[in-house]
N, C-alpha and C positions, 0 to 999 in steps of 0.2 A: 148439485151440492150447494148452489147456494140460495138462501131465504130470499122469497121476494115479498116485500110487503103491500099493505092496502096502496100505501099513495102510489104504490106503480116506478118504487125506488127500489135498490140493492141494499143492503145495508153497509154505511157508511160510505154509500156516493154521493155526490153532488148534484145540484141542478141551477142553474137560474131559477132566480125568484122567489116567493117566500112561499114558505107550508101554511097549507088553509090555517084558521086559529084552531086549536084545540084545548083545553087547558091538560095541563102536563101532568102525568102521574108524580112528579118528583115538585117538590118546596122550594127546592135549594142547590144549586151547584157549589161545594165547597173551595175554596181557597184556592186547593191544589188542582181544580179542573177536572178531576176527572172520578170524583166519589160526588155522591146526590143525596141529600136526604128524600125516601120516599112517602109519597100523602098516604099510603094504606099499604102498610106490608102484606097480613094476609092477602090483598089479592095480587101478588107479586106470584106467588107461586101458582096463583089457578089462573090467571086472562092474561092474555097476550097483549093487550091495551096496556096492561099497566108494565111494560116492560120495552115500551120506543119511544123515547122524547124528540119531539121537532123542534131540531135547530138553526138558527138563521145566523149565518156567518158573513164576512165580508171577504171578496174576491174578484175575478175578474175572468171575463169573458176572450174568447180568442181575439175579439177587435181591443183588445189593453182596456177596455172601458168596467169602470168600478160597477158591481151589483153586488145584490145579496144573493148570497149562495145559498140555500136548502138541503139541510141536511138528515138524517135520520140516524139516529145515536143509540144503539139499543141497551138496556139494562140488565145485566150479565149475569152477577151474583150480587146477593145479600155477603158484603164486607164481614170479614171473621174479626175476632180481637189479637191482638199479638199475641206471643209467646211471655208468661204459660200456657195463657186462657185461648188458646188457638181452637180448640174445639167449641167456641163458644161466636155466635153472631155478635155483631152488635145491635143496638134497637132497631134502628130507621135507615142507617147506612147501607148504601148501593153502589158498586159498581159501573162507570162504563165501559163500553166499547170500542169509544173514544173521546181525547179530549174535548172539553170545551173551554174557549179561550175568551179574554178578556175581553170584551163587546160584543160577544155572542150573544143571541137573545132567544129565551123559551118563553112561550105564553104559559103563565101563570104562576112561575116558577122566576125564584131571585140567583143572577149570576155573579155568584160572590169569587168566581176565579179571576185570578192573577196571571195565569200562567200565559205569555204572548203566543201569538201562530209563528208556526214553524216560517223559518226562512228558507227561500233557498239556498241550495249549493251548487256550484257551477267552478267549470274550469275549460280553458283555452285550448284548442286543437292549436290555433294560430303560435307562430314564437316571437316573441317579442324583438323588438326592430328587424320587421321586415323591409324589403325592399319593390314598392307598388310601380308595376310598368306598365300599368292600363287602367283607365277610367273605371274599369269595373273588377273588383275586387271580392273575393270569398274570404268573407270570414265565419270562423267556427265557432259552437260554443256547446258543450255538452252540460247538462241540467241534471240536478236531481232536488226531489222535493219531497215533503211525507205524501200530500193529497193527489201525487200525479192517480190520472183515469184517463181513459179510450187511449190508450197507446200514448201518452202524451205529458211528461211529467209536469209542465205548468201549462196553463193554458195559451202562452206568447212571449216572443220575447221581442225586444226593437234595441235592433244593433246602428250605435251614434259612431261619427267618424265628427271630428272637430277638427280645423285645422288654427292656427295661432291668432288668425283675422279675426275670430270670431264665426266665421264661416260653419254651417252644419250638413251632412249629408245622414239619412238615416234609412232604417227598415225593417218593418214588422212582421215577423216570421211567427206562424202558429203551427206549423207538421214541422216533425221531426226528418230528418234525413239516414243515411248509416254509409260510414266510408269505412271501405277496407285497407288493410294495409299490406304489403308483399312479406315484410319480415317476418311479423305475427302470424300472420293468416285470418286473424282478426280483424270484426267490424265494430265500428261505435256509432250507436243512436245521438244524434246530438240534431240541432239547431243550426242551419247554416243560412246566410243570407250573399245576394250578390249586390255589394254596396256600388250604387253610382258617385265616382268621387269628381266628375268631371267640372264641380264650381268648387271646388275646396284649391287652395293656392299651390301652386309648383312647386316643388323643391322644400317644403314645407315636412317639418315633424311633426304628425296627426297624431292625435290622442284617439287610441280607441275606445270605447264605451258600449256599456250593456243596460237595461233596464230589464227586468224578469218580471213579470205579471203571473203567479202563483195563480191557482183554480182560488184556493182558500187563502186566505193572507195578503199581508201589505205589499206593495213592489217595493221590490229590491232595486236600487242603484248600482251596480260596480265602483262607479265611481267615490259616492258619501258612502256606500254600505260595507265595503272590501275593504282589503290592504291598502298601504298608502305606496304610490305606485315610487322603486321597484321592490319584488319583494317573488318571495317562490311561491306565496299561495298566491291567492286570485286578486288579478289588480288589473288598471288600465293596461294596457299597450301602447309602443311607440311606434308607428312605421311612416318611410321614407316618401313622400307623393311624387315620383318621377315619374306619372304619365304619358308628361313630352318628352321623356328623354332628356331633356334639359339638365340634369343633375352630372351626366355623364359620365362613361363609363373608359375603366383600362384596367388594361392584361400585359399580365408579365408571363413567359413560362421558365419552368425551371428542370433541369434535365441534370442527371449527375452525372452523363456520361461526357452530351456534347456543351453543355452549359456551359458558359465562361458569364464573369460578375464581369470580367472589363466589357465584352462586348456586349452585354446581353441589353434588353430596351424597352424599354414598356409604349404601349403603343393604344390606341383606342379601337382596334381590330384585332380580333384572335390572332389570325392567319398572322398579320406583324409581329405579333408577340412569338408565337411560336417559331417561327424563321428566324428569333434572335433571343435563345434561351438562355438563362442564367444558371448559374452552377447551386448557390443557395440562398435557400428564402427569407434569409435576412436583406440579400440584396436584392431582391426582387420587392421587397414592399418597399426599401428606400427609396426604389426606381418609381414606384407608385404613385409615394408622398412627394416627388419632385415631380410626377406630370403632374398630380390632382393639382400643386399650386402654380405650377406655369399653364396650366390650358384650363383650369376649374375656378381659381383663385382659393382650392382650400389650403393652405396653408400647413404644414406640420401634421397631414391629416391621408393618412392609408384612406378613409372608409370611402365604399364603393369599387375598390380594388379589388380584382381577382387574380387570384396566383394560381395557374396550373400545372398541376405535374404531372410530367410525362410517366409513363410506364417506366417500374424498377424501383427501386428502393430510394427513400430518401432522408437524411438523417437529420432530424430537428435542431438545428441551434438559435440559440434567441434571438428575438426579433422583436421583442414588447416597443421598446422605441421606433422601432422603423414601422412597426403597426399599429402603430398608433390612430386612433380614429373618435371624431365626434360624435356622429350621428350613425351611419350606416359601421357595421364591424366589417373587417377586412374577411375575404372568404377566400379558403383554398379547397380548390377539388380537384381530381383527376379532370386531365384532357379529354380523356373520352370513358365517360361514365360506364362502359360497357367492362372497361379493362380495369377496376374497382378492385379485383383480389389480386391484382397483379400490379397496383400502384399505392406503396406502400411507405407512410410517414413511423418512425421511428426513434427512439429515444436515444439508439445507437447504445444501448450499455451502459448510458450515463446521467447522471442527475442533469434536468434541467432546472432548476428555482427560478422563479418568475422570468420565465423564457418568454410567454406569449402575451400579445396586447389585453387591454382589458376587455376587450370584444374581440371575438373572433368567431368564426362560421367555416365549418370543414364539412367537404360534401364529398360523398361516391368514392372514397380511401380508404384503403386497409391502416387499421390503427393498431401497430405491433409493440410487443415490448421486447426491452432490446437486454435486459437485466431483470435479475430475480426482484430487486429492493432500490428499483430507483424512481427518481421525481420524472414525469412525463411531460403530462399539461398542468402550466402553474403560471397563475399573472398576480399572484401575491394577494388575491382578495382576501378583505378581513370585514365586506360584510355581502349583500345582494346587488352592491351596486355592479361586479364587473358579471360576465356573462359568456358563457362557451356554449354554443350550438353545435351538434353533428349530427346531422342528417344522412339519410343514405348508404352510413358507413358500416364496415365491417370490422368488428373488435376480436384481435388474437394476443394471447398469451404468449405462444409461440415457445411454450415449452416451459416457461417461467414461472406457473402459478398466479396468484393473486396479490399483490400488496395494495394497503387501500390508501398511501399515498402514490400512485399512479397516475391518477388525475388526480391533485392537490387543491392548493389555493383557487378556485375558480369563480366563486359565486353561484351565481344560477349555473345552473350544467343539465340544458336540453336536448336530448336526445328524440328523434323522430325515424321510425322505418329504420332502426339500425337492430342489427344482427352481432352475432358471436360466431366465430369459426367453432366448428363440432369440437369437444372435449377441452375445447381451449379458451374457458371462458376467464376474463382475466378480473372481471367483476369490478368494472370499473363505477359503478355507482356506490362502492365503499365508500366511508370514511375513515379516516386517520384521527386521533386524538377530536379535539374538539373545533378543529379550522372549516375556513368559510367553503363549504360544498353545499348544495342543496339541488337533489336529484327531481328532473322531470321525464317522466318518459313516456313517450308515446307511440303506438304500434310497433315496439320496437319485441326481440327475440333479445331473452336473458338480460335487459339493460338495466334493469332495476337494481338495487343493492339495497343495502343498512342506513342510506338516507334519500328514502325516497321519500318527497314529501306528497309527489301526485302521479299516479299511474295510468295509460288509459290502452286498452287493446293490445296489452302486453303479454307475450305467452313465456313460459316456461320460468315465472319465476321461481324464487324456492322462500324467500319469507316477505314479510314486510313488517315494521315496527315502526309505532307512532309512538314520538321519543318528546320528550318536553326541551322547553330553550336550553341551546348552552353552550357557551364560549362566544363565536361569530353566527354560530346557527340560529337563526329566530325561531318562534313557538311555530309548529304544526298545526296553519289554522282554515279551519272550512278542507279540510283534504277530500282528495275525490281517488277513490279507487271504480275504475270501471271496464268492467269484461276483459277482466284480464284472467287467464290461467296461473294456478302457484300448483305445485307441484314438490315434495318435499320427500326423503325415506329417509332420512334420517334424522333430523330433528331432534333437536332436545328441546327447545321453546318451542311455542305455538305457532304456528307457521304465520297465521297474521294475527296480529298480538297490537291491541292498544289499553295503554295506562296512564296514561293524562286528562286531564280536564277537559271537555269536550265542553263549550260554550256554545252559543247561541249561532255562531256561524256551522254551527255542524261538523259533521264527519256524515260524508256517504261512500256507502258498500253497496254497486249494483253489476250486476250481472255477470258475477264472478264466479269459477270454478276454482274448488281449493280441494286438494288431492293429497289424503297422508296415507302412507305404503312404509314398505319397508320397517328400518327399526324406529322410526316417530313415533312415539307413545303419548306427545302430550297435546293441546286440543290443538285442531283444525283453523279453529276462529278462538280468539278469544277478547271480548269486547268486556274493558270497565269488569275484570272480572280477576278471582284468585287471589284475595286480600287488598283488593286493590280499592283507595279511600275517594277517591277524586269522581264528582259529581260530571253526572254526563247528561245532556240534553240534545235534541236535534242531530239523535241520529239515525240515520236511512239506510237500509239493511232492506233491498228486494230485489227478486228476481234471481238467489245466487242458489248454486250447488257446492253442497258440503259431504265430501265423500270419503269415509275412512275413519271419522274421527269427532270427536265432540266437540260442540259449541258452546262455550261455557261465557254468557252471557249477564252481564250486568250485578253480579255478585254484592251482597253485603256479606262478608263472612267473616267479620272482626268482630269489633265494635264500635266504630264511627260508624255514623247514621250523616249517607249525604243523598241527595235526589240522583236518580238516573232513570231513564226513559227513552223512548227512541220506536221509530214506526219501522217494525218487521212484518215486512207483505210476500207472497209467495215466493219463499224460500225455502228450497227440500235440502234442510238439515241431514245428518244421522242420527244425534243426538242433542236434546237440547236441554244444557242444565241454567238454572236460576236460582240462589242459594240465599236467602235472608234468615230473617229472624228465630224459626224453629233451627233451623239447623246452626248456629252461630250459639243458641238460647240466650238471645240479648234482646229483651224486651223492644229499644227502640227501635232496633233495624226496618222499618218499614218505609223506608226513602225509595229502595225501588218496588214498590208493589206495582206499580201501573207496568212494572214489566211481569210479575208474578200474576196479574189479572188480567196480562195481555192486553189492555189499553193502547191501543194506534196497532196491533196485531191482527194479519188476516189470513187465513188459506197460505200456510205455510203446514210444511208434512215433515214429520218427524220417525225417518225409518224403524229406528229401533228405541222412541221413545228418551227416556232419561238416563243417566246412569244410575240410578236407585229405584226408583219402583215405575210399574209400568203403566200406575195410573195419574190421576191427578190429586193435589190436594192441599193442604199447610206442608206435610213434611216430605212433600213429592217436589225434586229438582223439575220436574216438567211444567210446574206451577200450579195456581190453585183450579184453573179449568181453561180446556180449549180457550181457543178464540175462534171466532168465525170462521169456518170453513176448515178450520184445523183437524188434518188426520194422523197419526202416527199407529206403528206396529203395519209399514208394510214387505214385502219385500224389496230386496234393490230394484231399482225399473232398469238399469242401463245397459245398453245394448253390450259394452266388455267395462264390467269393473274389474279394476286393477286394483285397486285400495287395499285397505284392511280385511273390509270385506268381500271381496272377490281375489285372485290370483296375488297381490301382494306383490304386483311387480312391479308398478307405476304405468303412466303414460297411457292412461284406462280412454275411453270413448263414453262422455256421460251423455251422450245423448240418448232419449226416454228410447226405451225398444218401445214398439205398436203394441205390444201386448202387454203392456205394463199397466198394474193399476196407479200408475199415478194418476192424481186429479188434474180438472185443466179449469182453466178460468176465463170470462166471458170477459171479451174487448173492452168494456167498460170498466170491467176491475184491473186492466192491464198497465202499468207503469209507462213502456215500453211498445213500440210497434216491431220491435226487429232485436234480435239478438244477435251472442257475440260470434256465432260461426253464420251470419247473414241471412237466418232464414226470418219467415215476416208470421206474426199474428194469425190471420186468416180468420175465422168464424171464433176461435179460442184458442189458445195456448198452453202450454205444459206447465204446471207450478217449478221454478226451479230458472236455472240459465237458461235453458235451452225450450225454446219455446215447441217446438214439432218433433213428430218422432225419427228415427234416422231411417 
């Protein structure tokens, strides 16, 4: 299925080094990158010459060193006129296949584009201020780009550790890795390296740092190119260098049966601690902040503390001051991580308002609610500077429903490997009016809510919405949604729904399955679309399954005329609508054509085509023609859909059945080496999530 041409390329792959000289069928790259004027139209429609321009781009090889990349751009259609005259060419105007960007170079042909290369997008497995107890240290980083190829979405990345000396530790990582998670069941392709930190200084607050070397494009910094660190989109990292132990460590336990605050003791050995447990854990972090400043010299300062609780229920009361901490946040977890649904922190029935420090880290606990409509976890943040982690934990209702000031004032609110008890999800990544929460989640079961700002190997959600600034919340920027499951039957908005400004740091959509069942009527995906005015660029849409319902993507159906675009690669939609100018009858509407002409689109399959006609054209939602590789009108491939279109019950199995004609795509056009239920590439993979068949 796919074209191979004379220089012994794909179309729209890459290579080192430039393309022989040729002189170009096309004059002129226009303004916007991705229209040509061409030197002979008649032969546009008879020889295959006069329909591939060679392009030399700038990029980078798996060693981070700059070359020119080679490219092949193929010329698609002869450009129509707008609405009225839609049925009409224009003279010399052409079509690509893909952009061409501002210092690209064709022989013989002038590159009068503006439009820059795509950035990347990336986002942290890692959570911010960890705590480093060995020289050698793994950090994460998951990537997405328009030009990822061979399983690989940039060509390298080099992960910096700096510590306050000036001192640097680094390492350049070019294959991808894939970590599973127990909550999910889900895996994530990301970039991991194991940093040696053993000449960066003790006791020291590291800066962590990334540098991304794209196949095509300029490298990206984290540190000048991201948020300015803290912040819920992508920014440095802070963690702790306690290699030698030198930072030092103490335990308190806390038991509500046999606990006593008068005797209980914090001690620098578990087994101490737990032989003199304290009743509550406001007292147990005060007992903390008096060892850290009699045996550490931190002064006023929980962090580095651990609070254990025993098995049994235990009821939250505050403790913001007595948890107090600088550097490292105070962590409480169950005593024996095994006994996790049977060690149980609780709001007891009652509001807490800024109960908790401004860091905190809870691990391996059942997190109950103890009231239909009260405050839980809240340390009063009113922007991203404070920060709540829970890892490992299990979130219950417990009978009480959902209120989305449950977890309140919190800031960052990172979630890793955590779970929900069955039927009892209490959806703690809600928000409440417009106060400081900003949801991250990773590998976790149901953890996501109404503000999540980055998702990654998440199953069973049911929406996500990319919401613009407002109140203490910052803008949704560079977000990453990746191989997560959304799952919806009831629905009345789209199940993933974005309407904001998508700027230069991006939005990426990869390898996601989204499931609409039940009574959900309205689309599956919906991207910059359904009167929606706000210009979208650099966004990354591959690799995902859309099942049940339409994608209604990139929309002009007013009449504001703004740019939107974005690179859609093997994605098996159901339906794909695209809505400008004929259908609006507003002559300007042509800001998104490069999505109407499929420009950065490839070998993405459209089950049942559009929702208005079943071919292509001006007044066809499917657009004006394929793009590469592009098939639609087939049957479902999956092995049990559950969707709209199979049984309508939800909780379907997309993985391709062996007999399915879905198409599959050669390692070289592959984003991705491994997907999100952990199976790998191999010789070719499936269009869609799920790379093999089940």
């Amino acid at each position: 299925m796919q074209m191979t041409l004379g220089l012994g390329m794909k179309l729209g792959q890459t290579m080192a080094g430039s393309l022989p000289l040729k002189i170009s069928p096309v004059t002129e790259i226009l303004a916007d990158g991705w229209r040509a004027e061409h030197r002979d139209i008649p032969s546009f429609s008879t020889t295959s010459e006069a329909r591939n321009v060679a392009v030399n781009r700038r990029g980078f090889d798996t060693a981070a060193t700059a070359v020119s990349r080679a490219s092949v751009v193929q010329l698609t259609s002869r450009v129509r006129q707008p609405y009225p005259d839609h049925s009409n060419f224009t003279d010399t105007t052409v079509a690509c296949s893909d952009f061409v960007y501002a210092g690209d170079t064709i022989n013989g042909a002038i590159n009068h584009s503006t439009r820059p290369a795509p950035r990347p997008i990336a986002m942290w497995l890692n959570h911010d201020r960890e705590r480093v107890e060995d020289d050698a240290h793994i950090l994460r980083l998951a990537v997405a780009h328009a030009y990822a190829q061979q399983g690989q979405p940039v060509a390298a990345v080099r992960f910096i550790v700096r510590d306050t000396l000036g001192n640097e530790a680094s390492q350049l990582v070019s294959s991808q890795s894939s970590l599973g998670f127990d909550a999910s069941g889900l895996h994530v392709s990301h970039y991991a390296a194991t940093v040696d930190l053993s000449g960066l200084a003790q006791g020291d607050l590291l800066t962590v740092d990334a540098t991304i070397y794209p196949w095509v494009g300029d490298a990206f910094s984290i540190s000048a190119d991201a948020d300015e660190y803290p912040s819920p989109n992508l920014t440095t990292l802070r963690m702790l260098n306690d290699a030698s132990g030198g930072y030092g460590a103490c335990y308190t336990q806390v038991d509500g049966t046999t606990g006593d605050d008068a005797t209980g003791q914090a001690a620098s050995a578990r087994a101490d601690a737990i032989a003199a447990p304290f009743a509550t854990i406001a007292a147990a972090a005060d007992a903390i902040k008096e060892f850290n400043a009699a045996h550490f010299g931190r002064v006023d300062d929980a962090g580095g503390g651990t609070i254990l609780l025993a098995e049994g229920a235990h009821i939250l009361t505050p403790f913001k001051a007595a948890g107090r901490s600088a550097q490292l946040p105070l962590c409480i977890r169950a005593e024996d991580p095994s006994k996790r649904d049977s060690t149980i922190l609780t709001d007891g029935g009652v509001n807490r308002f800024n109960a908790i420090p401004t860091h905190l880290k809870i691990c391996d606990v059942t997190l109950q609610k103890g009231g239909a409509n009260t405050v839980f976890l809240d340390s009063g943040a009113d922007s991203a500077g404070n920060l709540l982690i829970t890892k490992n934990c299990l979130w219950d209702a417990n009978g009480f429903g959902s209120y989305g000031a449950w977890v309140y004032r919190v800031g960052r609110f990172v979630q890793i490997n955590c779970s929900v008890v069955s039927n009892e999800d209490p959806r703690q990544g809600n928000s409440f009016s417009t106060e400081a929460i900003m949801v991250t989640a990773i590998g976790c079961e149901s953890c996501a809510g109404t503000i999540t700002y980055q998702a990654l190997g998440c199953s069973g959600l049911d929406e996500f919405t990319l919401r613009a600034p407002i109140g203490n919340r910052p803008a949704m920027t560079g977000t990453f949604l990746g191989w997560n499951t959304f799952s919806n039957g009831s629905a009345t908005n789209a199940i993933v729904s974005v309407s904001a400004e998508i700027k230069e740091r991006g939005f990426a959509f990869v390898g996601n399955i989204v499931e609409s069942w039940g009574s959900s009527t309205n689309a599956a995906l919906r991207l910059n679309a359904d009167s929606d005015t706000n210009a979208a660029q650099n966004i990354v849409v591959h690799n995902n399954t859309i099942a049940g319902e339409r994608a209604n993507l990139l929309y002009l159906d007013g009449t504001e005329n703004v740019a939107k675009s974005g690179s859609f690669r093997n994605n098996l939609f159901h339906r794909i609508n695209i809505k400008s100018d004929v259908f609006s009858g507003e002559t300007s509407l042509t800001g998104n054509w490069p999505a109407r002409y499929k420009v950065g689109w490839s070998h993405n399959v459209a089950i049942a085509g559009s929702s208005n006609e079943p071919g292509y054209g001006p007044s066809s939602w499917l657009g004006e023609l394929p793009s590469i590789g592009e098939v639609s009108h087939i049957a479902s491939p999956w092995v049990d859909d559950r969707s709209h279109t199979g049984s309508n019950t939800g909780s379907g199995d997309y993985r391709p059945d062996a007999l399915s004609d879905l198409p599959k795509i050669s390692p070289a056009q592959a984003p991705y080496g491994t997907d999100l239920v952990g199976s790998t590439l191999g010789d070719s993979g499936f269009i869609g999530a799920v790379l093999s068949f089940a």
